[in-house]
MIVORO-84564 format. One line per 4 residues: number of its first residue (from 1); their letters; for each residue x, y, z of N, C-alpha, C. Coordinates in steps of 0.05 Angstrom, whole numbers. Layout:
NUM	A	X/Y/Z/X/Y/Z/X/Y/Z ~ ...
//
This chain:
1	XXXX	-333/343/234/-305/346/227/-291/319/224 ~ -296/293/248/-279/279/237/-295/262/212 ~ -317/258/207/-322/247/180/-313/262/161 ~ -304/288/164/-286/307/132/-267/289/136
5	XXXX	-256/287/157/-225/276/159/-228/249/149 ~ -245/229/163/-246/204/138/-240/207/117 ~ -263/223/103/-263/224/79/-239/228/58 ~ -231/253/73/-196/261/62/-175/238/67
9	XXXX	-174/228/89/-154/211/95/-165/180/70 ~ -189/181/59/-197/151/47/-182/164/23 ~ -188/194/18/-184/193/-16/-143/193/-18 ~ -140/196/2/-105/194/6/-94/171/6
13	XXXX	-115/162/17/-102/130/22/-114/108/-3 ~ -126/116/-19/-129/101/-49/-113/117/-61 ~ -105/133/-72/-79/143/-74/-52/130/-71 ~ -47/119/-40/-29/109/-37/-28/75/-45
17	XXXX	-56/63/-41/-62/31/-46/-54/43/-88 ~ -48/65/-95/-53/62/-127/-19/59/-126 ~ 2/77/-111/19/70/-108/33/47/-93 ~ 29/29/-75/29/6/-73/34/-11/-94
21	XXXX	15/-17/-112/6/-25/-125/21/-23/-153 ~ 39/-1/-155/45/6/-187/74/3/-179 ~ 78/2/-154/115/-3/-141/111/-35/-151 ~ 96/-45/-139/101/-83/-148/92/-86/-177
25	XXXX	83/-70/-190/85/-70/-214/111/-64/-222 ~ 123/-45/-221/150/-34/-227/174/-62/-220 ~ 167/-62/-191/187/-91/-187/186/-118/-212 ~ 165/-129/-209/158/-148/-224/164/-143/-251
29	XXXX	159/-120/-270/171/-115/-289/198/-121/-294 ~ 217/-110/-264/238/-106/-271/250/-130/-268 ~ 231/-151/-257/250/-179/-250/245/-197/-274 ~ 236/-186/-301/238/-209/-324/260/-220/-328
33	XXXX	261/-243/-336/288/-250/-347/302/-238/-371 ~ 288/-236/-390/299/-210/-401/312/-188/-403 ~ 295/-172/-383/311/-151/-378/331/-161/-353 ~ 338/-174/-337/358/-177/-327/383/-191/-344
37	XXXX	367/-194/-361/400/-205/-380/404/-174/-394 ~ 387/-156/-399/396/-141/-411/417/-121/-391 ~ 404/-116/-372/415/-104/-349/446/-115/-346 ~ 442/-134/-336/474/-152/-336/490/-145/-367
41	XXXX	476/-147/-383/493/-131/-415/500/-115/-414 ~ 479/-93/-398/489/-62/-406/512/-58/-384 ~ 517/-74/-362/532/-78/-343/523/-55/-328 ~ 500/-47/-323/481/-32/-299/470/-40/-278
45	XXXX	477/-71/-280/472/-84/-249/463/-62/-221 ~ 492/-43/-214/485/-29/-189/466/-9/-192 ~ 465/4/-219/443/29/-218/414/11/-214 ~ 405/-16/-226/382/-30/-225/381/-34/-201
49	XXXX	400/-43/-184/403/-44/-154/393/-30/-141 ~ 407/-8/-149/400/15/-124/364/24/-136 ~ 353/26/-157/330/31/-161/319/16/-154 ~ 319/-11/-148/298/-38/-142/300/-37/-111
53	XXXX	324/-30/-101/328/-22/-64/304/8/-58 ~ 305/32/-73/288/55/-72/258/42/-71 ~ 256/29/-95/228/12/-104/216/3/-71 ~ 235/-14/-57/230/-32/-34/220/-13/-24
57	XXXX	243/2/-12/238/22/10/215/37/10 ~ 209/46/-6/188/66/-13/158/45/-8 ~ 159/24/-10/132/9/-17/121/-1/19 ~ 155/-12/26/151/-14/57/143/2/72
61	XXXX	165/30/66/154/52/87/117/53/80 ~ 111/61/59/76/74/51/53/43/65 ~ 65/22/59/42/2/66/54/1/97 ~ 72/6/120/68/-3/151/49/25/155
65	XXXX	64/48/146/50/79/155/21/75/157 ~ -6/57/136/-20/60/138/-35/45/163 ~ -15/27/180/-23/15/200/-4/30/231 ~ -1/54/226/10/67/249/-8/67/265
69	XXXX	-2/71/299/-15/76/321/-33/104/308 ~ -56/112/323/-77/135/312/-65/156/335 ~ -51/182/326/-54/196/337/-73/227/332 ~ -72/243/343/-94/267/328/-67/289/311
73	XXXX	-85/294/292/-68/299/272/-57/283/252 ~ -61/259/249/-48/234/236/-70/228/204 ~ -51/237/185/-73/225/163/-75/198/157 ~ -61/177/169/-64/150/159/-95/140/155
77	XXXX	-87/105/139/-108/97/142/-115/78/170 ~ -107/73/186/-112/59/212/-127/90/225 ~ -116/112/230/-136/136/238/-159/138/225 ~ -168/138/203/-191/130/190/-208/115/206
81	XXXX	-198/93/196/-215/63/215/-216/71/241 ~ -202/79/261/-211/90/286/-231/111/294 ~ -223/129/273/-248/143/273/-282/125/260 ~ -275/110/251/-308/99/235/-309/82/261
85	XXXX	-291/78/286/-302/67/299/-326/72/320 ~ -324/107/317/-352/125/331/-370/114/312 ~ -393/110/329/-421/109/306/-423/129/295 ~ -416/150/311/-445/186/290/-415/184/272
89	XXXX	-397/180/274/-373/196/245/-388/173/230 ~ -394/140/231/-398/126/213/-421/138/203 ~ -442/137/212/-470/145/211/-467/169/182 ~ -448/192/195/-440/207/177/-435/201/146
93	XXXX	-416/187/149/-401/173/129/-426/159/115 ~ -430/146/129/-457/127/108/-476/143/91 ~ -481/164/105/-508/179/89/-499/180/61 ~ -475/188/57/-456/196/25/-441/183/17
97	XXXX	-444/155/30/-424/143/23/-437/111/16 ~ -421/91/11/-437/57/14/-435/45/29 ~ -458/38/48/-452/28/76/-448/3/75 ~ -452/-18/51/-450/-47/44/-416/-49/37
101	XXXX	-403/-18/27/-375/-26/20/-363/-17/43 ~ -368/3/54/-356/5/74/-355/-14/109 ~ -370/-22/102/-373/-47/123/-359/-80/116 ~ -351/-71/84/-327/-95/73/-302/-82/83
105	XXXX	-298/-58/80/-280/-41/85/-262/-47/112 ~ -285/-44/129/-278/-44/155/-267/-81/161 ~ -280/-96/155/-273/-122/147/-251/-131/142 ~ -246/-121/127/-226/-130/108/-196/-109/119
109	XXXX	-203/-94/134/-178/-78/143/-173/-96/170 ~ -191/-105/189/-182/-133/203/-178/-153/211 ~ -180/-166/178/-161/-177/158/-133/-170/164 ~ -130/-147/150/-96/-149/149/-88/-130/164
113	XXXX	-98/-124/189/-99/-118/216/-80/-142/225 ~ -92/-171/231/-88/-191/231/-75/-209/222 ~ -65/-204/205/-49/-224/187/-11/-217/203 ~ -9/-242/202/13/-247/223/37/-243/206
117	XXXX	36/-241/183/57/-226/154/69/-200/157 ~ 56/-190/172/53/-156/167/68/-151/200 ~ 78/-166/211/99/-159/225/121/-166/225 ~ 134/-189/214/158/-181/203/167/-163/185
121	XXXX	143/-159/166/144/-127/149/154/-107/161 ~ 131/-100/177/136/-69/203/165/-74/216 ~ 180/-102/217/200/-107/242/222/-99/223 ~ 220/-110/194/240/-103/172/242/-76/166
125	XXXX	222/-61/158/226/-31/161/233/-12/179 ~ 227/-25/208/236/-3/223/263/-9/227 ~ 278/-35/233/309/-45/231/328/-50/205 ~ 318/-49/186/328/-45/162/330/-22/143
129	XXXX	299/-12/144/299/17/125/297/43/150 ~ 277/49/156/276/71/180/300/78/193 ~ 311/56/206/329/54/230/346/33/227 ~ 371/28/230/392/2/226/390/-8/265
133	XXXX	386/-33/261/384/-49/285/378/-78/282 ~ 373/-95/307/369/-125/308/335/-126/298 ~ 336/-143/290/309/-142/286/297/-170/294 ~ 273/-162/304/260/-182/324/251/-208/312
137	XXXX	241/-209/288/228/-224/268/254/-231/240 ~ 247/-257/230/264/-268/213/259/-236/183 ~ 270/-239/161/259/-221/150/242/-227/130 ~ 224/-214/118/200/-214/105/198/-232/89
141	XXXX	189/-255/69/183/-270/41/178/-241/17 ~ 188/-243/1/179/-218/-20/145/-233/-32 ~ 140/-256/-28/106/-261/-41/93/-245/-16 ~ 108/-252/14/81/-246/40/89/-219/37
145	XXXX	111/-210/29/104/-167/23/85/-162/-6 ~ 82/-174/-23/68/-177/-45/42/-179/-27 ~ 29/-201/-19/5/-202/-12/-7/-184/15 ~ 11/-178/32/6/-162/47/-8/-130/30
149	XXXX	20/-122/15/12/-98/10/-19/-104/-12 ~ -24/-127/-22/-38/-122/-43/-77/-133/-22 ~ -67/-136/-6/-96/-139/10/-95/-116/29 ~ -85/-100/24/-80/-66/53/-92/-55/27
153	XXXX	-83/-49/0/-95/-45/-19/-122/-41/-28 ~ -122/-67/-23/-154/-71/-27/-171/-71/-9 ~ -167/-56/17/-180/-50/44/-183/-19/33 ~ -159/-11/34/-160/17/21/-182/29/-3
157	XXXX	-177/11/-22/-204/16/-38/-225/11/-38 ~ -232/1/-9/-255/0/-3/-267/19/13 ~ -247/26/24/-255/51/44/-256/67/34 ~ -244/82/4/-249/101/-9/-274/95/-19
161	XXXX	-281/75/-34/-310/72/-53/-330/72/-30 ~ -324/65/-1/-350/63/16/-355/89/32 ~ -325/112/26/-348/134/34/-353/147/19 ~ -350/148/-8/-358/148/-27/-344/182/-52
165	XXXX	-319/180/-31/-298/193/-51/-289/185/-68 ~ -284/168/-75/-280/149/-99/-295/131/-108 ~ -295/129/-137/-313/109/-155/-297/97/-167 ~ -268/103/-174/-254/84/-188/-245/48/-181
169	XXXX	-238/33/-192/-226/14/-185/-202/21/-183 ~ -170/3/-174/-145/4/-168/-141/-3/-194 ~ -159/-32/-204/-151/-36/-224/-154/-19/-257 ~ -162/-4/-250/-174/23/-270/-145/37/-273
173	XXXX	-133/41/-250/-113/64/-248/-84/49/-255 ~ -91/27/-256/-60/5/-261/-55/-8/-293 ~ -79/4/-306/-74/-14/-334/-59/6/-353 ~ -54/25/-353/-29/35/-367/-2/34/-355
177	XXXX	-1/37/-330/14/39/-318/32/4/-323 ~ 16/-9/-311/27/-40/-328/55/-35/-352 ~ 34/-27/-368/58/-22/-395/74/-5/-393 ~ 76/20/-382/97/30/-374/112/28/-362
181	XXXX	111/2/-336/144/-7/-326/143/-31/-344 ~ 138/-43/-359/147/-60/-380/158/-46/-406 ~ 153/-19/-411/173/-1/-425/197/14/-417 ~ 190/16/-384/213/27/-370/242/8/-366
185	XXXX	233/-14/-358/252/-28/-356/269/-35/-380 ~ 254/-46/-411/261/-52/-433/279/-32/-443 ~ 281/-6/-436/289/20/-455/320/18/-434 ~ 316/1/-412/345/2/-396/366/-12/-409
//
């Protein structure tokens, strides 16, 4: 049972590293110079506002969630990784899955386990977006939320390709999408 639950929780959570991933696309689109002159033209400043504030929110909340405490019942990806921390669920996992990627997987999740970025992140969302309060930590760099989310990402897609619910790349699922917030924004 809990290697089903891996499994489900990996294919959710490349899912979410696809969303990650297409929010900083969406941002970055929207911060051309270009379209911010156009924006400033159409004098839509606050509506771009308030969509580029949703953009945040939305990217913060999905990349701390995947590093929540493990409780039972919890689909994150940190419950995942706790569970592959039993041998027989890994053991499991491996038979159907890639035990060379999934052992990057596991790697590379503490990696950015570790990375000392990813708590002023968590300290910004829970006192700025979640909850209004002091917050313990200065607030975030937008490159160290860029690279944070984009190496949780790529932990994530590893853990999906290493138990072997997924075959795709991130970058497979991002190349139209690309041009579509570079048409989204333009058409503003």
């Amino acid at each position: 049972m809990s290697a089903q639950i891996v499994r489900e929780v990996a294919k959710e959570a490349f899912a979410d590293a696809v969303e990650m991933l297409a929010i900083i696309e969406t941002l970055e689109a929207g911060n051309e110079p270009a379209v911010i002159a156009a924006v400033n033209s159409a004098r839509t400043g606050a509506v771009a506002m308030y969509v580029t504030a949703a953009l945040w929110s939305r990217l913060l909340v999905i990349v701390t969630r995947a590093y929540a405490a493990s409780r039972p019942g919890d689909r994150h990806a940190q419950h995942a990784f706790d569970l592959l921390g039993d041998p027989v669920v890994r053991s499991e996992i491996e038979k159907t899955g890639h035990p060379s990627t999934l052992t990057e997987a596991i790697a590379l999740w503490m990696q950015c386990r570790g990375d000392h970025r990813r708590q002023s992140i968590h300290d910004y969302r829970d006192k700025q977006i979640a909850h209004w309060g002091t917050q313990k930590h200065t607030s975030p760099v937008i490159n160290d939320i860029f690279a944070v989310t984009r190496a949780t990402a790529t932990a994530l897609e590893r853990l999906a390709q290493g138990t072997g619910i997924v075959t795709l790349s991130l970058n497979s699922q991002l190349v139209d999408y690309r041009d579509a917030a570079n048409r989204f924004w333009r058409a503003q």
